[in-house]
KOLLUM-156141 format. One line per field, with one value per residue (C-alpha): residue in three letters; x, y, z. Coordinates in nm, 3 decimals. Layout:
N
code (Ala,...);
px (X,...);
py (Y,...);
pz (Z,...);
This chain:
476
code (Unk,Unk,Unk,Unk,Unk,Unk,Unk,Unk,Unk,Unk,Unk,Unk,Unk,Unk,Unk,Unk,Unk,Unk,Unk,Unk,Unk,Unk,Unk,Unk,Unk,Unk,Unk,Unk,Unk,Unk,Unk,Unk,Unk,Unk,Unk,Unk,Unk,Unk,Unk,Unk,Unk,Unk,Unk,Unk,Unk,Unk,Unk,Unk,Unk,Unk,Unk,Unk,Unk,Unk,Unk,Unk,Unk,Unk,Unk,Unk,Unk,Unk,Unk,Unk,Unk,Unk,Unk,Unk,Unk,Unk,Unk,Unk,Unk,Unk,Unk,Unk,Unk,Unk,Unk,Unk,Unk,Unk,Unk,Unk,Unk,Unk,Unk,Unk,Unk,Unk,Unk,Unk,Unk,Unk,Unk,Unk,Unk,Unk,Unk,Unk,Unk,Unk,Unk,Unk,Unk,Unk,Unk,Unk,Unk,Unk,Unk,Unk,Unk,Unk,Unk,Unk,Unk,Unk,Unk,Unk,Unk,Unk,Unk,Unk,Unk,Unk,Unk,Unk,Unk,Unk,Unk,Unk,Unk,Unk,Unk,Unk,Unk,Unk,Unk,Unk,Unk,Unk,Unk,Unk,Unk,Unk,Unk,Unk,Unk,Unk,Unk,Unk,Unk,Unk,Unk,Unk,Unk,Unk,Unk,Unk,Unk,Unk,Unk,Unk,Unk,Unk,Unk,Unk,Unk,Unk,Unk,Unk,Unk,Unk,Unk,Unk,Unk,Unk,Unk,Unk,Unk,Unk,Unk,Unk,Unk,Unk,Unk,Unk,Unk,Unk,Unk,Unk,Unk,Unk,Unk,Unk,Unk,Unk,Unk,Unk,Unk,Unk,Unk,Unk,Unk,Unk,Unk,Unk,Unk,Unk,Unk,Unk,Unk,Unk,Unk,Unk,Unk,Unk,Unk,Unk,Unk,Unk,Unk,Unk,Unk,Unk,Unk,Unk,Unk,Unk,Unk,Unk,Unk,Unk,Unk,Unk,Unk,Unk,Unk,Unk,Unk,Unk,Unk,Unk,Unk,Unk,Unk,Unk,Unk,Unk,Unk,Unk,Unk,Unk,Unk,Unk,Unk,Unk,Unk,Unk,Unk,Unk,Unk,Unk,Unk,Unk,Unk,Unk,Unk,Unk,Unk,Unk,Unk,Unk,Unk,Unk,Unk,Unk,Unk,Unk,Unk,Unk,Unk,Unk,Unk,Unk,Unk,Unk,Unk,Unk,Unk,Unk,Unk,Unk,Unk,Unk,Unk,Unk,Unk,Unk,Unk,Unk,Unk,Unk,Unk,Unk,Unk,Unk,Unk,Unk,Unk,Unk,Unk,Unk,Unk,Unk,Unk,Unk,Unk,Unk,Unk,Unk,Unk,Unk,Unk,Unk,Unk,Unk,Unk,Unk,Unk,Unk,Unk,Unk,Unk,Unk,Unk,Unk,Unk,Unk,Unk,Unk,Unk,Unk,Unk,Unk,Unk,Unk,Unk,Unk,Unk,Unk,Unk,Unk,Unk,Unk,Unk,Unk,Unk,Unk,Unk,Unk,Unk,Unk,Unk,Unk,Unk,Unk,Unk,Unk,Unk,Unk,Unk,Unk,Unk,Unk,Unk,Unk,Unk,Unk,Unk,Unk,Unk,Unk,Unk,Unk,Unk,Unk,Unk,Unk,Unk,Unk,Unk,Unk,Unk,Unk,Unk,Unk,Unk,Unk,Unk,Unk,Unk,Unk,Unk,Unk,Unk,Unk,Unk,Unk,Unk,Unk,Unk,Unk,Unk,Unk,Unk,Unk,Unk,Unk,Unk,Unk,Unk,Unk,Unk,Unk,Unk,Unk,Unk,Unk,Unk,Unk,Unk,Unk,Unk,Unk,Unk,Unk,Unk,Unk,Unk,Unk,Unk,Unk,Unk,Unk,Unk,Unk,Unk,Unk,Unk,Unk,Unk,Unk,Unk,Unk,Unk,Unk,Unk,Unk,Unk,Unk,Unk,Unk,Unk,Unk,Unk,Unk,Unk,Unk,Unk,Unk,Unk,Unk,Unk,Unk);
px (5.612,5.333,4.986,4.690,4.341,4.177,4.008,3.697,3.616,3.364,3.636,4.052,4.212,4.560,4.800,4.798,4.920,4.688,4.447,4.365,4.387,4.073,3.932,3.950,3.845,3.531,3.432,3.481,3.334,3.008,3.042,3.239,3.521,3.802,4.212,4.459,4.762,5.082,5.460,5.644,5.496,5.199,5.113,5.267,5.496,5.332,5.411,5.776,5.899,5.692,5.465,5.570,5.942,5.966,5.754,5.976,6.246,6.083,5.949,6.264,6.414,6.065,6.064,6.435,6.333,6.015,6.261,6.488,6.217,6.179,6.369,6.446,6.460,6.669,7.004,6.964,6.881,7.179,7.365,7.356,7.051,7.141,7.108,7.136,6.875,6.661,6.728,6.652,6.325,6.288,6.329,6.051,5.832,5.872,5.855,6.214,6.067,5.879,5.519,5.450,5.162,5.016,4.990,4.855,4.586,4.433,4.458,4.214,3.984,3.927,4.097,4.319,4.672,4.892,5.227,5.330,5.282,4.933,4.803,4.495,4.437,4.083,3.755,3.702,4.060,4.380,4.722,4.962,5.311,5.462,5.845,5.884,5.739,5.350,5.104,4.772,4.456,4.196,3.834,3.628,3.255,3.204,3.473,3.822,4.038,4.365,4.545,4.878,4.942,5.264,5.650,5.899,5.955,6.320,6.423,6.601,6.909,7.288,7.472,7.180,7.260,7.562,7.492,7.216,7.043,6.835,6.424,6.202,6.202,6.640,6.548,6.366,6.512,6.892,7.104,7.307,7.278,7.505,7.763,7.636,7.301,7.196,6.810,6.633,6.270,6.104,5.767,5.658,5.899,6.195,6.151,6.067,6.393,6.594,6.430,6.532,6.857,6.994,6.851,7.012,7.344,7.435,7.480,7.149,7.206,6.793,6.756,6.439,6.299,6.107,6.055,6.021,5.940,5.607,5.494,5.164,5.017,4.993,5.283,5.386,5.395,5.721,5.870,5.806,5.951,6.243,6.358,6.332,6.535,6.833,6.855,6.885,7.177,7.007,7.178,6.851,6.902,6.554,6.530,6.800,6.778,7.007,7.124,7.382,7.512,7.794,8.000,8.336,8.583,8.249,8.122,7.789,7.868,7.539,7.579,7.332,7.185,7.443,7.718,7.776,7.915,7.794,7.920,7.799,7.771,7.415,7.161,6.749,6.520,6.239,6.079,5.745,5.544,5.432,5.142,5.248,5.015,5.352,5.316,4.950,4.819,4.579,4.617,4.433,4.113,4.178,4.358,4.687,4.994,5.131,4.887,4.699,4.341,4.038,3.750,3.430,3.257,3.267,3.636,3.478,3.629,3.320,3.282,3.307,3.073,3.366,3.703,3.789,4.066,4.138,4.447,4.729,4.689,4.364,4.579,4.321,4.510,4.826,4.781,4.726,4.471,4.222,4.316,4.185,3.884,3.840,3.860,3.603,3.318,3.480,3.405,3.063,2.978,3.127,2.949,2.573,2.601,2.649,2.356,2.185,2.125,2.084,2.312,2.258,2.434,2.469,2.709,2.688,2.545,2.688,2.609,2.738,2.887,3.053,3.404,3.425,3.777,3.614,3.784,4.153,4.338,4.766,5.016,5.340,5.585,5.835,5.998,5.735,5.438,5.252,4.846,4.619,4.244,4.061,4.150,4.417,4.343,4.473,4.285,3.984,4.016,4.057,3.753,3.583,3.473,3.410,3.654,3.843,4.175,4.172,4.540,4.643,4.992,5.021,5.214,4.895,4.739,4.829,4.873,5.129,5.316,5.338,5.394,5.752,5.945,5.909,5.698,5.642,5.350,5.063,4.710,4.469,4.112,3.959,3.649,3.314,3.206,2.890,2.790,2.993,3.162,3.533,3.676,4.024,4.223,4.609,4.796,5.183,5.352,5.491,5.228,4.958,4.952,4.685,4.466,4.425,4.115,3.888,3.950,3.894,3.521,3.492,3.565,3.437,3.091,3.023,2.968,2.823,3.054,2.799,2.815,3.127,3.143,2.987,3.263,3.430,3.856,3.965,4.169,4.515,4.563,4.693,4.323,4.255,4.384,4.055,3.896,4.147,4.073,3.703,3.751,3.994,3.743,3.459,3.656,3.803);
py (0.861,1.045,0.904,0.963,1.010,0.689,0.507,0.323,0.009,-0.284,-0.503,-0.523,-0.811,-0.886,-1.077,-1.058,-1.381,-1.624,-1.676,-1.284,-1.238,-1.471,-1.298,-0.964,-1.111,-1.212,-0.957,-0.668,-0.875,-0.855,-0.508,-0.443,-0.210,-0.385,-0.309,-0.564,-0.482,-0.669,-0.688,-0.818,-0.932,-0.900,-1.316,-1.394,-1.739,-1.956,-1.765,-1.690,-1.907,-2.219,-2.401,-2.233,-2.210,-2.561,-2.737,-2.544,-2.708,-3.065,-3.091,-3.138,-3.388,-3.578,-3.533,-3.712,-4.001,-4.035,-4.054,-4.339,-4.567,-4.543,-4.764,-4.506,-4.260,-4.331,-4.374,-3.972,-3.843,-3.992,-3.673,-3.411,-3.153,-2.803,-2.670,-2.313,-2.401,-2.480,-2.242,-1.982,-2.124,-2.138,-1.790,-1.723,-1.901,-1.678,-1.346,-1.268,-1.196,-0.906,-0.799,-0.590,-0.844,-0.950,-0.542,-0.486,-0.768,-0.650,-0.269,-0.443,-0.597,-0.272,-0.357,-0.102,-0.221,-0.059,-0.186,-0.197,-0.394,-0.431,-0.469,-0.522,-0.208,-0.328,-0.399,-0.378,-0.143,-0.215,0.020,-0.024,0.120,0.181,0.125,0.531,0.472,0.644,0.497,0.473,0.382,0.154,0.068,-0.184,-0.191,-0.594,-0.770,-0.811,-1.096,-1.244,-1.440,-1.381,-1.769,-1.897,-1.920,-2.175,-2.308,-2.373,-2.580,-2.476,-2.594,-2.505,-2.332,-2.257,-1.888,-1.895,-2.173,-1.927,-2.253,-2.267,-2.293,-2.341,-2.017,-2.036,-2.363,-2.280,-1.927,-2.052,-1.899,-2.236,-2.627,-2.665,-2.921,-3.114,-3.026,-3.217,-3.163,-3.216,-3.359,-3.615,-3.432,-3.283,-3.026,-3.235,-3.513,-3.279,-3.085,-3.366,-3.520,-3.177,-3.055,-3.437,-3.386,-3.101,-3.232,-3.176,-3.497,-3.494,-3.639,-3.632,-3.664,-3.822,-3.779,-4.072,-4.464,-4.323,-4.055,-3.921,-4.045,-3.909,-4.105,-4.463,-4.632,-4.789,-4.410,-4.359,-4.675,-4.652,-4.271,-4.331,-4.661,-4.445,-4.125,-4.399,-4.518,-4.154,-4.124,-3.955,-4.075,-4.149,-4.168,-4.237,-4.267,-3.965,-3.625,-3.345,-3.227,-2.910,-2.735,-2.511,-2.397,-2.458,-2.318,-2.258,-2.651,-2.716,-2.953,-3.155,-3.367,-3.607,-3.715,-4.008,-3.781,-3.844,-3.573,-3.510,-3.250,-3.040,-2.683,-2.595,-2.720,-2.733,-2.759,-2.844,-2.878,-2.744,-2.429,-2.184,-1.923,-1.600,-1.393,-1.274,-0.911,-0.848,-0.692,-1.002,-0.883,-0.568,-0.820,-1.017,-1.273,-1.473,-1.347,-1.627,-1.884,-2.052,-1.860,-2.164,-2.061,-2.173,-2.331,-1.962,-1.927,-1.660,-1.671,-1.821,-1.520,-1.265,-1.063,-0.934,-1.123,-1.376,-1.604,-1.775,-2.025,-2.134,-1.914,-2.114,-2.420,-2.671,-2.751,-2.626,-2.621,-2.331,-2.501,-2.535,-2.205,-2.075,-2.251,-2.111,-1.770,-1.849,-1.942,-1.669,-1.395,-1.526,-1.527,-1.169,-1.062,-1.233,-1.124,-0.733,-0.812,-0.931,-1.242,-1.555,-1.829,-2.148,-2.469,-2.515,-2.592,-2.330,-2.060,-1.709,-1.801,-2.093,-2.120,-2.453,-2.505,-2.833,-3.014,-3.360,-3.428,-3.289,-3.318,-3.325,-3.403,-3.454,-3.401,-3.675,-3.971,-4.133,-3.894,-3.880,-3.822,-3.833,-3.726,-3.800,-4.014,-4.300,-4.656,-4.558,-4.192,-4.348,-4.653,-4.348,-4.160,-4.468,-4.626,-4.946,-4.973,-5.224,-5.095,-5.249,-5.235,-5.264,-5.271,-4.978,-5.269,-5.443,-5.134,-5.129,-4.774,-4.808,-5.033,-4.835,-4.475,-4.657,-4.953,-5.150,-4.883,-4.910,-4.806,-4.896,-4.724,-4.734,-4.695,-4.712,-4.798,-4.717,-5.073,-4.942,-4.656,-4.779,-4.510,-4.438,-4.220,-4.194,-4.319,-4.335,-4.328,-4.405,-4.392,-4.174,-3.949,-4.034,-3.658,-3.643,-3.859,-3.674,-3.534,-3.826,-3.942,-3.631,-3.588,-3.980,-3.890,-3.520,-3.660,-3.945,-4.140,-4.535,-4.792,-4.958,-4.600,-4.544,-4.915,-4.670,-4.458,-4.630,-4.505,-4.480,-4.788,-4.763,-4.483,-4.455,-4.419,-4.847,-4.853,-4.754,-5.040,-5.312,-5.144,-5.247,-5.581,-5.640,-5.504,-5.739,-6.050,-6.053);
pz (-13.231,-13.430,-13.385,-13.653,-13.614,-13.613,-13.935,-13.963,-14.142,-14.099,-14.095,-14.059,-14.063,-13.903,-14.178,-14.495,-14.609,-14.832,-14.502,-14.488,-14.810,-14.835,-14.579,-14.685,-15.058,-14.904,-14.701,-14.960,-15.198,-14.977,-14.972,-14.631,-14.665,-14.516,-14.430,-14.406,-14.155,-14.275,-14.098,-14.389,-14.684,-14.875,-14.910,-14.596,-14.507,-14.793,-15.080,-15.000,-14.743,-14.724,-15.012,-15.373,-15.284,-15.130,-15.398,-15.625,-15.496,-15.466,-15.800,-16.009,-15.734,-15.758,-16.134,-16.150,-15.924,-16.174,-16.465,-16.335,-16.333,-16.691,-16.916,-17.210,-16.997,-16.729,-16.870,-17.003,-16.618,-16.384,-16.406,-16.075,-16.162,-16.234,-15.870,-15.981,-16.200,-15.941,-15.732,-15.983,-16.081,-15.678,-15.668,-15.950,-15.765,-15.449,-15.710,-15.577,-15.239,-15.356,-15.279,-15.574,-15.732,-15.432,-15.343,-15.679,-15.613,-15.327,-15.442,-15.730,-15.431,-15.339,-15.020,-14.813,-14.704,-14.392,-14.340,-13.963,-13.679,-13.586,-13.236,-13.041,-12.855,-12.684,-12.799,-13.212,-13.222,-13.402,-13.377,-13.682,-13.591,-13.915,-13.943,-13.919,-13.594,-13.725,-13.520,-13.713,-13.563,-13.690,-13.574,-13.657,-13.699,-13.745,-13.668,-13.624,-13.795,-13.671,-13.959,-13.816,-13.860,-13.719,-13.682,-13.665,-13.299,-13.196,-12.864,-12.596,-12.660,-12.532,-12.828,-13.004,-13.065,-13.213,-13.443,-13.649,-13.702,-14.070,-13.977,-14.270,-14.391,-14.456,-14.577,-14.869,-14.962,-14.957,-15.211,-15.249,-15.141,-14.828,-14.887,-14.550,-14.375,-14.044,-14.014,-13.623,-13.678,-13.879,-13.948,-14.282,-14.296,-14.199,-14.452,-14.757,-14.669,-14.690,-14.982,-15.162,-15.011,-15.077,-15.439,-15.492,-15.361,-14.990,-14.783,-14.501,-14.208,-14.081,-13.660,-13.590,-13.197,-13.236,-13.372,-13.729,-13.966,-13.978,-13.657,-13.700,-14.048,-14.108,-13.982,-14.310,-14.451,-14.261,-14.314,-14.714,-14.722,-14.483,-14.686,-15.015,-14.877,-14.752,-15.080,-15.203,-14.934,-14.646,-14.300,-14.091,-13.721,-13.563,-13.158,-13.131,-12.974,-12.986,-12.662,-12.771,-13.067,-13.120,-13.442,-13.455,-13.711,-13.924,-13.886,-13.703,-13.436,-13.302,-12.941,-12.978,-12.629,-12.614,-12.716,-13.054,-13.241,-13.631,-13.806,-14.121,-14.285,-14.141,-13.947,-13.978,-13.711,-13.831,-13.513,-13.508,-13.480,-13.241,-13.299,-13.392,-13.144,-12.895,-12.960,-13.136,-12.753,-12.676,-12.344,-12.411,-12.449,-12.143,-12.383,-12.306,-12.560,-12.723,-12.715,-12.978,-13.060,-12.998,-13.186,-13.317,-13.638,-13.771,-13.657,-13.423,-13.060,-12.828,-12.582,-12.822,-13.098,-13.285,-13.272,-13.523,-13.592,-13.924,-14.074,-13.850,-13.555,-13.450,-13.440,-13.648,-13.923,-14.018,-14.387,-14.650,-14.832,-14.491,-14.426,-14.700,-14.708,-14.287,-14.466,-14.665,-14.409,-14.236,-14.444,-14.517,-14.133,-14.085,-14.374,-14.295,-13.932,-14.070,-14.258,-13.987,-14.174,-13.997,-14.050,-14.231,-14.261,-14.648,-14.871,-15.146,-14.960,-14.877,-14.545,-14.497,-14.157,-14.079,-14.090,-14.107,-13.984,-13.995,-14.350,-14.395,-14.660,-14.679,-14.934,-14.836,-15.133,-15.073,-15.328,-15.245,-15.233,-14.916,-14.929,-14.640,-14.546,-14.250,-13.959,-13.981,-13.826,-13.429,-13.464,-13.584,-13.331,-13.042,-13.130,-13.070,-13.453,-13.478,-13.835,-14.001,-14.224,-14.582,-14.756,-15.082,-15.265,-15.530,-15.775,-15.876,-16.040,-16.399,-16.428,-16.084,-16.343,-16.631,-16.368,-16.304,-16.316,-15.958,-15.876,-15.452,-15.300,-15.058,-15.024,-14.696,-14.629,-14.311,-14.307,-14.094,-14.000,-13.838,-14.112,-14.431,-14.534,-14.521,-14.187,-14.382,-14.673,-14.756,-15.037,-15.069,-15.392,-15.679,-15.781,-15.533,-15.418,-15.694,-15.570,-15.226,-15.376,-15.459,-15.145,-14.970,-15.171,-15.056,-14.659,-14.649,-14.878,-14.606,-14.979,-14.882,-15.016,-15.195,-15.392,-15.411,-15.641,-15.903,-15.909,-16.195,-16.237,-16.575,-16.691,-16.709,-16.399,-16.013,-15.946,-16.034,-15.696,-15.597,-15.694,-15.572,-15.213,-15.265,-15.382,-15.108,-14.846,-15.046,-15.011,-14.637);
């Protein structure tokens, strides 16, 4: 092991996928010189094994299901799609699992990279053991940033080793569809895997823990997505665990907990995730290895000046989109408390120091599309709102009509009884994904609903739907 004189920056930053990326964007940008310290590679889990290659994957099942409700059009689509196709546009998408742009990108920032593992080594000091085993030495003058994010979490199950079970990351860089794939969990991940590995021909058998999928929106999201993926062929088995696993002659075999045995060619789990802060020496700072990072408003831990943690690893919302927006107010707290500038509360500002989780936005990419902000009727209801849920059916929009033939869908807002304004809205339906936004400016904007009549939606579009949920909350 050869160890190098240590380096000084204002800031390093742990992970350099999307979240420290942002970070590190920010921070330079104010005039901080800043290294990143990355394992693998440059863009981390999101660009190669998580949203670009499974949308990549998605959008040409979704785009098929779109076409057969189209008289005209859906005669010409009833073929099998072109999985190698797919799979090679897939593989564009993830830049063929190399770093090169990304590298080039933050070499352009102005920002300095070491590859290695990186690890806490006290107070404002990170070690980055390079894979010749040179140990290099970095300080930190502001701050330290942990964007490590996270990695998939498998049970403890008997047989589990020898199975080499798939986790997101096979999932969505396989070189070929499976001819049978049993996925374990009904969450996000579970249900867009089998919408696309059932697209793209393998038979899905999907193992859901509980009552239904998506047991954390709106009921009815669950029941609309797991009626659609049965009539796509997905064998959906809700109220069923799996109690062992073990390959035989090459076949996955699952035991379900009352001894059923399914078999297939692979099996997902796609059953949650764990921080990745195991071996990044939180112990050196009197923190607990493994464990999820709490932090503040400025994604700064509580009881310290220095250490920050930003994305995933904080455990606030497991999405790349709020992740990057933490690494925004991140990097414009590091950079106004260098400055010694106080912080403010504002919107635009560059020191704008409120990361605000009060209004989260999630599409999941599903036949139907999924899209959700805010709190749902029960969360709201917990938190103590007085609110009433107003429900409409996607079919009386016009522009759900002319989307699709029998076009199925359902949309949600819950509303504020006591401050009228909205605390969450749902959308089910082909295509709704793009409507996340309005409703997101609608929740995160606090906007009265005697304003948000004055929104008008173009006529014929999915947005209409807007307006039927204020006429139905005007006339009950």
């Amino acid at each position: 092991m050869t160890e190098t004189e240590a380096i000084a920056y204002d800031v390093v930053v742990l992970g350099a996928g999307p979240v420290g990326e942002n970070v590190a964007d920010r921070t330079r940008a104010a005039g901080l010189s800043t290294a990143v310290v990355e394992s693998e590679l440059v863009g981390g889990e999101c660009s190669y094994w998580a949203c670009m290659p499974s949308k990549a994957l998605l959008r040409p099942v979704i785009a098929q299901a779109d076409a057969r409700r189209l008289p005209g059009l859906a005669e010409a689509v009833r073929g099998p799609l072109d999985t190698p196709a797919v799979l090679a546009r897939r593989d564009g998408f993830a830049s063929h699992w190399k770093d090169d742009g990304q590298v080039s990108w933050l070499e352009g920032a102005g920002v300095d990279l070491y590859r290695g593992q990186g690890r806490l080594a006290g107070p404002r000091t990170v070690t980055v053991t390079a894979s010749d085993g040179t140990v290099t030495t970095l300080t930190a003058r502001h701050a330290v940033v942990v964007a490590t994010g996270t990695r998939a979490k498998l049970p403890e199950l008997p047989g589990l080793d020898e199975v080499e079970p798939w986790t997101s990351r096979e999932a969505t860089s396989a070189r070929q569809a499976p001819g049978s794939l049993i996925v374990v969990g009904g969450g996000v991940v579970g249900a867009e895997m089998a919408t696309a590995w059932q697209g793209l021909g393998s038979r899905v058998t999907l193992l859901v823990r509980g009552e239904r999928l998506l047991g954390r929106m709106e009921p009815f999201v669950g029941e609309l997505v797991a009626k659609s993926l049965t009539e796509a062929g997905v064998d959906i088995r809700t109220n069923t665990s799996v109690a062992s696993v073990a390959r035989e002659n090459g076949t996955v075999v699952a035991v379900t907990d009352d001894g059923e045995r399914i078999e297939a060619d692979e099996i997902l789990f796609a059953t949650g995730r764990a921080p990745q802060t195991d071996d990044i020496g939180l112990d050196t700072v009197d923190l607990e290895p493994g464990t999820w990072l709490e932090v503040d408003d400025t994604l700064r831990l509580p009881d310290s000046a220095w250490l920050y943690a930003v994305g995933d690893v904080n455990g606030r919302a497991l999405l790349t989109h709020q992740g990057k927006y933490q690494a925004r107010i991140a990097g414009a707290a590091v950079a106004a408390r260098a400055a010694g500038v106080p912080l403010q509360d504002e919107p635009w500002g560059a020191h704008a120091a409120t990361a605000d989780h009060y209004a989260v936005p999630q599409v999941v990419f599903t036949d139907p599309e999924v899209a959700a902000v805010g709190l749902s009727l029960a969360e709201a209801e917990d938190a103590g709102h007085r609110v009433r849920a107003v429900d409409v059916d996607f079919g009386s929009v016009a522009g759900a009509s002319l989307y699709g033939d029998d076009y199925t869908g359902r949309a949600r807002m819950v509303v504020d009884l006591e401050e009228d304004i909205l605390r969450g809205v749902t959308f089910v339906g082909p295509g709704a994904g793009e409507l996340v936004h309005s409703g997101t400016m609608a929740v995160a904007g606090r906007i009265p609903l005697d304003r948000l009549w004055h929104v008008v939606p173009p006529f014929p579009t999915l947005g209409e739907v807007w307006l039927r949920l204020l006429e139905a909350y005007r006339d009950n």
